[in-house]
N, C-alpha and C positions, 0 to 999 in steps of 0.2 A: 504494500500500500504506500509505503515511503516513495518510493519511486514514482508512479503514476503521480503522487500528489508534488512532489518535485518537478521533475520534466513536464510532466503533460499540459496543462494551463498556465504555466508561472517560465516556459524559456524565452519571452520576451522582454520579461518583466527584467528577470534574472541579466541578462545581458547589458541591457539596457542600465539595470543597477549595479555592475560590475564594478565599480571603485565607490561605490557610498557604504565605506565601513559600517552606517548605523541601520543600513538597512538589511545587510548581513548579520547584523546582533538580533534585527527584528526578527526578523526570517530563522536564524537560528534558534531564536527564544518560543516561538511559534511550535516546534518541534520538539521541545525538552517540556513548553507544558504540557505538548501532544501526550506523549509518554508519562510525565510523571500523573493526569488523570488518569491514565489506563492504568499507573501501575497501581494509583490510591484504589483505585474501582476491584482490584483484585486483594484477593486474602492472600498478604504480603506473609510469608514467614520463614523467609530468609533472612540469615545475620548482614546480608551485603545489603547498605542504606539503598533505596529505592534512587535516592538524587545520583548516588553513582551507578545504579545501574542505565537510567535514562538520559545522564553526560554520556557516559561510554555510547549507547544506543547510537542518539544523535549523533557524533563525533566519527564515529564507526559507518552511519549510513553518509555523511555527506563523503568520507573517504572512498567510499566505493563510487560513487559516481564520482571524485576527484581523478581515481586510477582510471576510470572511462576514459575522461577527457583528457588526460597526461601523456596517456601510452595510447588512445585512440581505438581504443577497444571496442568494436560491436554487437553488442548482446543484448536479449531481448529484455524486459523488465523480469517475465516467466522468469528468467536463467539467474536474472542478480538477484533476487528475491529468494531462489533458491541458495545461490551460493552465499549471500547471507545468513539464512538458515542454520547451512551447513559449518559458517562459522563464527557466528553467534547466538552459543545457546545459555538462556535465561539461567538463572537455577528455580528451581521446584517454588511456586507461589502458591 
């Protein structure tokens, strides 16, 4: 879902805002509340604090599409969302 909601309506926006550092804090703060409501909404009972698991999350998904556009790699959302997946897994909530 990270993905589609990244790329899919927001790559002109994204461009377009490519040097306004404060709209990269927006944008990134967007996405850590994303997460930290899903992770309040779940029966947390793991010792790892929720805020570092949804820092990591965020931090982690916009890296993946960093290595996209770095090394020019083309894959589908299906493929990164798996390969996401595959390598980052939660712990037990």
């Amino acid at each position: 879902m990270f993905v589609e909601i990244v790329k899919a309506p927001l790559p002109d926006i994204i461009s377009k805002q490519n040097s306004d550092p404060e709209f990269h804090w927006t944008y990134w703060q967007y996405f850590l509340n994303y997460y930290m409501e899903a992770l309040n909404r779940a029966n947390w009972s793991s010792t790892i604090p929720k805020e570092l698991v949804a820092y990591t999350l965020v931090n982690n998904a916009f890296s993946f599409l960093e290595w996209q556009a770095d090394l020019n790699v083309t894959i589908s959302e299906r493929e990164l969302n798996a390969l996401f997946r595959r390598m980052i897994k939660l712990p037990d909530v």
